[in-house]
N, C-alpha and C positions, 0 to 999 in steps of 0.2 A: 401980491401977497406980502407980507410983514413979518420979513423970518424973524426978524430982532425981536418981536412981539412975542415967538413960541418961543420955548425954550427945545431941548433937542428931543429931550422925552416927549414932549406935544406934538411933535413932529414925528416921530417913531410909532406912536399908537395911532397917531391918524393914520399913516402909509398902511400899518398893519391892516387896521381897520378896513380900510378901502380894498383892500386885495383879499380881505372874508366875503366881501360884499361881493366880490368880482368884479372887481373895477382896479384892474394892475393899473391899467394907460395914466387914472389918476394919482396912486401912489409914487408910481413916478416922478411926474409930475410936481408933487409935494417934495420927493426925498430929494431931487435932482436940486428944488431951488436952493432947499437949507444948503445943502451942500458944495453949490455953485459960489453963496454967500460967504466965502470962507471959513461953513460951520465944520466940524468933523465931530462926526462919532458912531464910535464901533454899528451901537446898533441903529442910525439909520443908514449906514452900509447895508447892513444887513434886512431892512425892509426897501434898498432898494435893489438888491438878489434876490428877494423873495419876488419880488413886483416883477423883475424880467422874467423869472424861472415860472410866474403863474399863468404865462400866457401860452394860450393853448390858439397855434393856428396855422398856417400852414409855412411859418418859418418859424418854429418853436427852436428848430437847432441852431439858430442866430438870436435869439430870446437869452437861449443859454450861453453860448458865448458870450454874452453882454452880461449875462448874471454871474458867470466866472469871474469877468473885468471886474465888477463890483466888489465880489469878496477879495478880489487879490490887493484893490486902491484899499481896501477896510483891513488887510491886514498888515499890507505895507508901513501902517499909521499905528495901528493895534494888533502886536502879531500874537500875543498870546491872549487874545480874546476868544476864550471857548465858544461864545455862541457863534461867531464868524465860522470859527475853523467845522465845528458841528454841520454848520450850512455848507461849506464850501465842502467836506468829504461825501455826505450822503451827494452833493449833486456830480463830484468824480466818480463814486462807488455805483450808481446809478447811470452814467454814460452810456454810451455805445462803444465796446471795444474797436471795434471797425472801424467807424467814424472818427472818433475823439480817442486814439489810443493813449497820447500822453496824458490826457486829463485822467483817463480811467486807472491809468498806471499811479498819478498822484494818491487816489484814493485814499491805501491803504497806511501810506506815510504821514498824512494828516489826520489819520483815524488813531496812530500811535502818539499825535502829539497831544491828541483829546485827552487820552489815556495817561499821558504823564503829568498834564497839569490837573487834570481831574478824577485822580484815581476813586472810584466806588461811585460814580455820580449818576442820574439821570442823562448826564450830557455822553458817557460810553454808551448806555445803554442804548442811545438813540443812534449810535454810531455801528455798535456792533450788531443790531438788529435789522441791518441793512444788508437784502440780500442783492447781489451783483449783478448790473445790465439794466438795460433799460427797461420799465415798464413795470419794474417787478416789486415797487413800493408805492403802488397809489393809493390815495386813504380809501377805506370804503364810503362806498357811490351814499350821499346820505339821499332822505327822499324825495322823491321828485315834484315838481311845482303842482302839479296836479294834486296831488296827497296832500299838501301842507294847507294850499288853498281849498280844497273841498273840507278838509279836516275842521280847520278854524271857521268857517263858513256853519257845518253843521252844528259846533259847540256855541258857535255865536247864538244862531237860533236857537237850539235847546234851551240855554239857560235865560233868555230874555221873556217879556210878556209874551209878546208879538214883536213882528218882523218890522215895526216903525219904532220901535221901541231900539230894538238891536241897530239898526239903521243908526241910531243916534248918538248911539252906547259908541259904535264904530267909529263914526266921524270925528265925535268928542278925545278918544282913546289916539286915534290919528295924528290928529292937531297937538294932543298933546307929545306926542310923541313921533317926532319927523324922521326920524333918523332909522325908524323901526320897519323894515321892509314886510315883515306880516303884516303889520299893522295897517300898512297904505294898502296893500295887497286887499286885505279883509274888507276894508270901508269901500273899496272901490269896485269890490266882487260882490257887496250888500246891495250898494246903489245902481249895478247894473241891473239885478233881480227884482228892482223895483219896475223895471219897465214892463208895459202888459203881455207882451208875448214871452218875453223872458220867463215873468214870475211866474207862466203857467206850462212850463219847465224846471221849474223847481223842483218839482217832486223826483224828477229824474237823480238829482244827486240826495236827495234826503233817504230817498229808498233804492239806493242802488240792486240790492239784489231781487228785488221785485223786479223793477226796469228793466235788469237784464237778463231775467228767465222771460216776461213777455217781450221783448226786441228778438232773442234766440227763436221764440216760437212763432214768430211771424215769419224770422230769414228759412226758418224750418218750411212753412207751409210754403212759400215762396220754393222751395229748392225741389218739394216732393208735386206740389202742382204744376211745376215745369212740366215732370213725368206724367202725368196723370193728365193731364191737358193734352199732350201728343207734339205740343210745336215743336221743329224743329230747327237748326243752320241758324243762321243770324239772327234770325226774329227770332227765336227762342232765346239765344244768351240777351240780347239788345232787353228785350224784357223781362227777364229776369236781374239784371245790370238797373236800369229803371225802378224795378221794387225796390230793389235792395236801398238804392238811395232815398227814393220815400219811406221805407218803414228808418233806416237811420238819421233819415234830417234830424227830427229833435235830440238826437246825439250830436249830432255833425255843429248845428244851433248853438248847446249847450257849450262845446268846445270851445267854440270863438268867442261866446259871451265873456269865458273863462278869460283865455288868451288877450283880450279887449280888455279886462280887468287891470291883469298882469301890466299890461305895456303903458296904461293909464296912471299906473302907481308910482312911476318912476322911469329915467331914463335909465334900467338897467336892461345891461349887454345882450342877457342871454337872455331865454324865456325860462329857464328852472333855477330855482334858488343857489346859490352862490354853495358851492359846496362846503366853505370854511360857516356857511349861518350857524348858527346851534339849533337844533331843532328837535334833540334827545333831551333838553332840560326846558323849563318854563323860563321865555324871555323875562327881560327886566320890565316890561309893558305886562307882564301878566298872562302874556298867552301860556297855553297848557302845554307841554312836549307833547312832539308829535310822534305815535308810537309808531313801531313795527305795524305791516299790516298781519292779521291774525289768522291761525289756519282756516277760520272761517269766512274769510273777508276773502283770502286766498283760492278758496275753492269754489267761493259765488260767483267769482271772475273766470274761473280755469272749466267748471262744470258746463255753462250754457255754451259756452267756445268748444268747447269739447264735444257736445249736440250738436253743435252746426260743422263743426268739420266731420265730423262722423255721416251726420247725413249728407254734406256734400259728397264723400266720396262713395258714399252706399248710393245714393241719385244717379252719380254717374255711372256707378255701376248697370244699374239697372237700366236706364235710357242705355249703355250700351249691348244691354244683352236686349233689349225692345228690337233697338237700331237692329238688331243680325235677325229679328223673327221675321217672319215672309209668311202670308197664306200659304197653303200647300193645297192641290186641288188634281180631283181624277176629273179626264177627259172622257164623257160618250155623250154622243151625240144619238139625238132622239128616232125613232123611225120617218117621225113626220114633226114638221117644224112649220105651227101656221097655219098647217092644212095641207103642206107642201111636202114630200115624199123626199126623202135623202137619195140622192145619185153621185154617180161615179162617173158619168161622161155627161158632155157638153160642153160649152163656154165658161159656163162658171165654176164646172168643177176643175177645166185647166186655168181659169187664173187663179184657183184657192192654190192649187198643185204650186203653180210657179210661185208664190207667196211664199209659201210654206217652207219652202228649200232654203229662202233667204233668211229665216228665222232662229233666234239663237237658241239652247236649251230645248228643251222636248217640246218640237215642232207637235202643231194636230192644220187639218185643215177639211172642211164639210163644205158640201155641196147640197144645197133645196131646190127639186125641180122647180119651174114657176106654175103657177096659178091664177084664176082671177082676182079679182079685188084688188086691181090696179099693180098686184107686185106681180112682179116677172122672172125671179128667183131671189136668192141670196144666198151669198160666200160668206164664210164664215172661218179666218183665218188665224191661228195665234200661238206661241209656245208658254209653257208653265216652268216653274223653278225659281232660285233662289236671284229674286232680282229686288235686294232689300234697298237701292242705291235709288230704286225709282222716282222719280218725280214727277210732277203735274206737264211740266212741258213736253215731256213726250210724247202725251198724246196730239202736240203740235208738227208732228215731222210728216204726216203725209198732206199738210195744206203745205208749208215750205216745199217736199218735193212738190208737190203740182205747179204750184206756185211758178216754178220756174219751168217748166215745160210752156211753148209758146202756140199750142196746138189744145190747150187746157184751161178754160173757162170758169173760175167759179164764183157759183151764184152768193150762197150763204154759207155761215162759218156759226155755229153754234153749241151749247156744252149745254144736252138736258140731262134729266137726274138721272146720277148711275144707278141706283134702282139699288136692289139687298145685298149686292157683293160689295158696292162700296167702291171704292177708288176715283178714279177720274176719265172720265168721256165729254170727247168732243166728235163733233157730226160735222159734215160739209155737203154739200150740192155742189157737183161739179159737168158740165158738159162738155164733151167736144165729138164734133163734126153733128151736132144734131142729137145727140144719143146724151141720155141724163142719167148721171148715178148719184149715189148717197154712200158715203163713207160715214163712220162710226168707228173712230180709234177708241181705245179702251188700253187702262195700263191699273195697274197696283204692284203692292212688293212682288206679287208671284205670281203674275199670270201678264200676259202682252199679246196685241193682235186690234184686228178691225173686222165690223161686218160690213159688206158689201150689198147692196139691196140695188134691184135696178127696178125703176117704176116712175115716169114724171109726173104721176098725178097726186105721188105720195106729199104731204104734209110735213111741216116741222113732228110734230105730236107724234105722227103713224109711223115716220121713222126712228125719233127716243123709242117708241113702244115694242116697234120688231126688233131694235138692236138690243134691249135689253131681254124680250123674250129669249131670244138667240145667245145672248151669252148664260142667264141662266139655265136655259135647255144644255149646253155643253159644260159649261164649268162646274164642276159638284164640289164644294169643299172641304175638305178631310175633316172630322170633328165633328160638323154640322150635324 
């Protein structure tokens, strides 16, 4: 660089410059060489405290020490230079007492020597409008990248023919103007929406509050069809996680197009506009200020959000008042089941008896003499109550117990229709020492147990068929 070339004021507005932009490291950079050249003056002192004190990161408290250093070399040379001392109090008056107690202690001493060389001035006001500690003078947040970029993006279209038209206006507007961060921003977020999948996401930002009442009403039906569907545990949130991502891709899309825009327009730091831009008044390129968003603009963003958390926590509501309902169901058992006479002794009515003991909540257990047509009786085992926890594999615990019994044979393992009550049933064939049964477990929220049927000539078919007979002959269910 050719400091000889600038003069000190050339050097002072660019540093400034650079650190509106958000680019302190190069202001730096700039103020450090004039200054290294054995230039001096007040105010590029003073843009380069600005440039240490702009840096925000996770040694900001050595940023500032270094910004202190600066004002004290700039007043050492210039000590009654009101802009130095201005900069240098608000950055004591604004310290950490804890931290930095003597700088915070300088404060008020340099705040009175504002005030003597500049009585009535803008330069007290700036001094005495400083409230004390850290944190407690940051300018307001101006708007964020997204705003300024969507903003100048829809004015661009609005006032052009068509979108190759605007496209051109941009580029041209660009070129001529380099140094304009909207400006590269705009041309770069035109050109990306030229591309085919992009530009048919366009409409997304042009009609935003369209967009986001239908995105709301799809995360909507996505939250209340979880419910209404029934799934439950992992596969339920897994797929509702899943929509939610397909109904927001073309948001999620639109974003990176954005971001991709952004980072294309220039090697700047951050991704949201440098907080010193201007963006309350119309640049020197023409763009329009960019306003406040409006209570209307405000409440087309706040309203659908406000739908979809409402109904997420009403969904959950309900999924968990679903989760606590159980069938509720009365126990009797018929005179005759099949053709076969209910009894109280034999074989199978002592192994219903011994079943039945081992059963949680309101135990029942029935006994059917046998008869011809191949059955030879059946038990009919099970308790009723609040068993909302239940699951499909339940009805897998009497093939695991046999399963390891080494005197216990089985043939087939099978789950036919549970018939009008609903839930889950699985059937097995099992032999041992010569002698053939058929289990039928059977589970849902409110009811648990097996039928027992003994007969080797019985079938897949003839035993779904009696084991469902048999549970609708005992189970009655409340409401029905």
């Amino acid at each position: 660089m050719q400091v000889s070339q600038e003069s000190a004021e050339d050097v002072r507005g660019r540093a400034q410059e650079l650190v509106r932009l958000g680019r302190p490291g190069e202001a730096r950079q700039v103020a450090k060489a004039f200054l290294d050249a054995d230039g001096s003056d007040p105010g590029v002192f003073l843009a380069l405290g600005e440039a240490h004190a702009a840096e925000d990161d996770d040694e900001h408290d050595e940023h500032d020490d270094l910004a202190e250093r600066a004002y004290q070399r700039g007043l050492e040379a210039f000590p009654d230079d009101v802009g130095l001392l201005v900069a240098y109090a608000r950055l004591c008056l604004t310290s950490d007492v804890n931290e930095r107690p003597r700088r915070f202690d300088r404060g008020p001493a340099l705040a009175a020597r504002v005030r003597e060389l500049a009585p009535d001035s803008t330069h007290v006001a700036s001094v005495t409008s400083v409230r004390r500690g850290p944190g407690q003078n940051r300018p307001p947040k101006g708007p964020s990248s997204y705003r300024v970029q969507t903003y100048d993006l829809r004015w661009a279209l609005g006032r052009a023919t068509d979108r190759a038209t605007a496209v051109e206006e941009s580029r041209v507007a660009a070129a001529a103007h380099p140094a304009d961060v909207r400006r590269q921003v705009l041309a770069h977020t035109l050109a990306a929406f030229e591309r085919p999948v992009a530009a048919r996401l366009l409409p997304i930002l042009l009609h935003p509050r369209a967009y986001g009442l239908v995105h709301a009403a799809c995360l909507i039906a996505l939250l209340v069809g979880r419910v209404l569907v029934g799934v439950s545990g992992t596969a339920s949130l897994g797929l509702t996680l899943l929509g939610i991502v397909v109904v927001s891709l073309p948001r999620i899309v639109v974003q990176r197009v954005l971001r991709g825009a952004r980072c294309g327009a220039g090697p700047w730091p951050r991704s949201d506009f440098a907080p010193g831009l201007v963006t309350d008044t119309a640049s020197a390129s023409g763009l329009p200020p960019v306003p406040a968003y409006t209570r209307g603009e405000r409440n087309a963003v706040l309203l659908p959000l406000a739908l979809v958390l409402l109904t997420a926590f009403g969904t959950t509501v309900w999924s968990g008042v679903l989760a606590l309902r159980y069938p509720r169901y009365e126990v009797a058992a018929p005179a005759t089941l099949a053709g076969m006479p209910l009894t109280s002794e034999g074989p199978l009515a002592d192994l219903a008896r011994t079943g039945a003991s081992t059963m949680p909540e309101e135990s029942f257990h029935f006994a059917f003499d046998p008869v011809g047509d191949g059955v030879e009786g059946i038990a009919v085992v099970g308790s009723v109550g609040d068993l909302h926890d239940a699951r499909a594999e339940m009805v897998d615990l009497p093939r695991v117990a046999l399963a390891g019994s080494p005197d216990v044979h089985i043939n087939a393992v099978w789950r036919p229709d549970p018939g009008a009550l609903g839930g889950w049933v699985q059937c097995l064939s099992s032999e041992t020492e010569g002698e053939v049964m058929h289990h039928c477990t059977w589970a849902d929220k409110g009811s648990f147990g097996y039928v027992v049927l003994r007969g080797p000539a019985l079938d897949r078919d003839r035993v779904g068929d009696l084991a469902r007979t048999a549970l609708e002959a005992v189970l009655h269910r409340v409401g029905d």
